[in-house]
N, C-alpha and C positions, 0 to 999 in steps of 0.2 A: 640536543645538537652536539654534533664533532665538535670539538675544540679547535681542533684542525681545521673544520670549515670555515671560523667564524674570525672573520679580522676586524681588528678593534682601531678607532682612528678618532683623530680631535680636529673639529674645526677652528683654527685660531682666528680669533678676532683681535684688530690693534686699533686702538682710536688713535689718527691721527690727525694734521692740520689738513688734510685732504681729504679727512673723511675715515671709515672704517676698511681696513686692509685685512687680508686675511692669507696665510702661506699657502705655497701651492709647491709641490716636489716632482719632477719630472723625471721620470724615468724612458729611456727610449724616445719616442711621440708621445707617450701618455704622463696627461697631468693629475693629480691627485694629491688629497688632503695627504699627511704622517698618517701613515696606520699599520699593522702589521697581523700576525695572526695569534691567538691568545692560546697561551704556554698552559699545558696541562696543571688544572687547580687554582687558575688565574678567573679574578673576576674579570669582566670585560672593562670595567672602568682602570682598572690597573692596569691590564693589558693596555690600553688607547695611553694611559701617562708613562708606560714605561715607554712605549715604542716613538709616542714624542721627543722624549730626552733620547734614546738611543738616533733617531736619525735628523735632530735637528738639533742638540743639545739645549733647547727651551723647555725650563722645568717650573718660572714664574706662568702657572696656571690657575685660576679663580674661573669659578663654576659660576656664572653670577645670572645665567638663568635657569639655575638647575641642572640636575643631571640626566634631562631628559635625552630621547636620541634618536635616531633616523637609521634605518636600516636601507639597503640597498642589495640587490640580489640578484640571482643568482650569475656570477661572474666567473672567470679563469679557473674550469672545473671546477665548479659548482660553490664557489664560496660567496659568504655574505659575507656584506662588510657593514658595521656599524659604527655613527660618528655621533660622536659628545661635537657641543658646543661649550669654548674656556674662553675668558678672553686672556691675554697676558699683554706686559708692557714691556716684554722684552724682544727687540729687531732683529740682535744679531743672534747670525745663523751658521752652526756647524754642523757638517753634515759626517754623520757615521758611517762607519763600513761595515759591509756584510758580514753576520756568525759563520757564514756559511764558503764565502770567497777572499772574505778579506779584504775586497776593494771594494769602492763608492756603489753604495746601494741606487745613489741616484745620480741625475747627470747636471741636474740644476735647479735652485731653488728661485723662489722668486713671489715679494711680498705684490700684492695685486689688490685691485678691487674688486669687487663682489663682480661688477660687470666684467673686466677682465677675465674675473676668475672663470666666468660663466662662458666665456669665448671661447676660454686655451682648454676647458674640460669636454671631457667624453659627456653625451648624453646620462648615463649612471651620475655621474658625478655631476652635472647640470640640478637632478634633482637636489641634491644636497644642497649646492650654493642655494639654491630659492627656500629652501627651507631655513638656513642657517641665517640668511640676507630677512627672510621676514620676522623671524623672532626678534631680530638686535635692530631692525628696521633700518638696513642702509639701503 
């Protein structure tokens, strides 16, 4: 596979007093996990933690059901995009800016519930939450 095709992303889970929360990055109309596309010689688990820390600056990440992961396909000329599930205990959220333009890669963050999450996402991204929502069982 192209390196270039393939975007790497982490689904965050937060246990809170409300239950399990998980980030959502909006760019335009579209909502979706952190993720981004994986740098020539980059594993893909690297790829998914580095692009975490670059566009939300959350780097408390624990693998704590494995590194297993969820592909989703073929999207925005032709790329896949693949997500880890981490969970972290960390809320606050800084958002990065593009290598490429230098301003905000996204227009708005926002911690949410699995159901939430499942509302404000595209069908691609729908499959994700249900998969990430039934491992960690929220």
């Amino acid at each position: 596979m192209n390196p270039m095709s393939l975007s790497c992303g982490v689904v965050l889970a937060r246990s809170t007093a409300q239950g399990w929360m998980t980030l959502l990055l909006r760019a335009y109309h579209h909502w979706d996990f952190p993720k981004g596309i994986r740098e020539e010689g980059e594993e893909s688990l690297e790829a998914a933690l580095r692009e975490v820390g670059e566009e939300t600056s959350i780097v408390d990440l624990r693998f704590d059901w494995g590194e297993r992961f969820m592909e989703t396909g073929p999207y925005s000329r032709g790329k896949t995009a693949r997500y880890y599930l981490a969970r972290t205990e960390q809320d606050k959220v800084v958002m990065g800016s593009s290598p490429e333009t230098g301003g905000p890669e996204h227009h708005e963050w926002r911690w949410v519930s699995f159901d939430e999450a499942y509302d404000l996402a595209s069908p691609r991204v729908r499959t994700v939450v249900q998969w990430a929502r039934q491992i960690i069982g929220a």
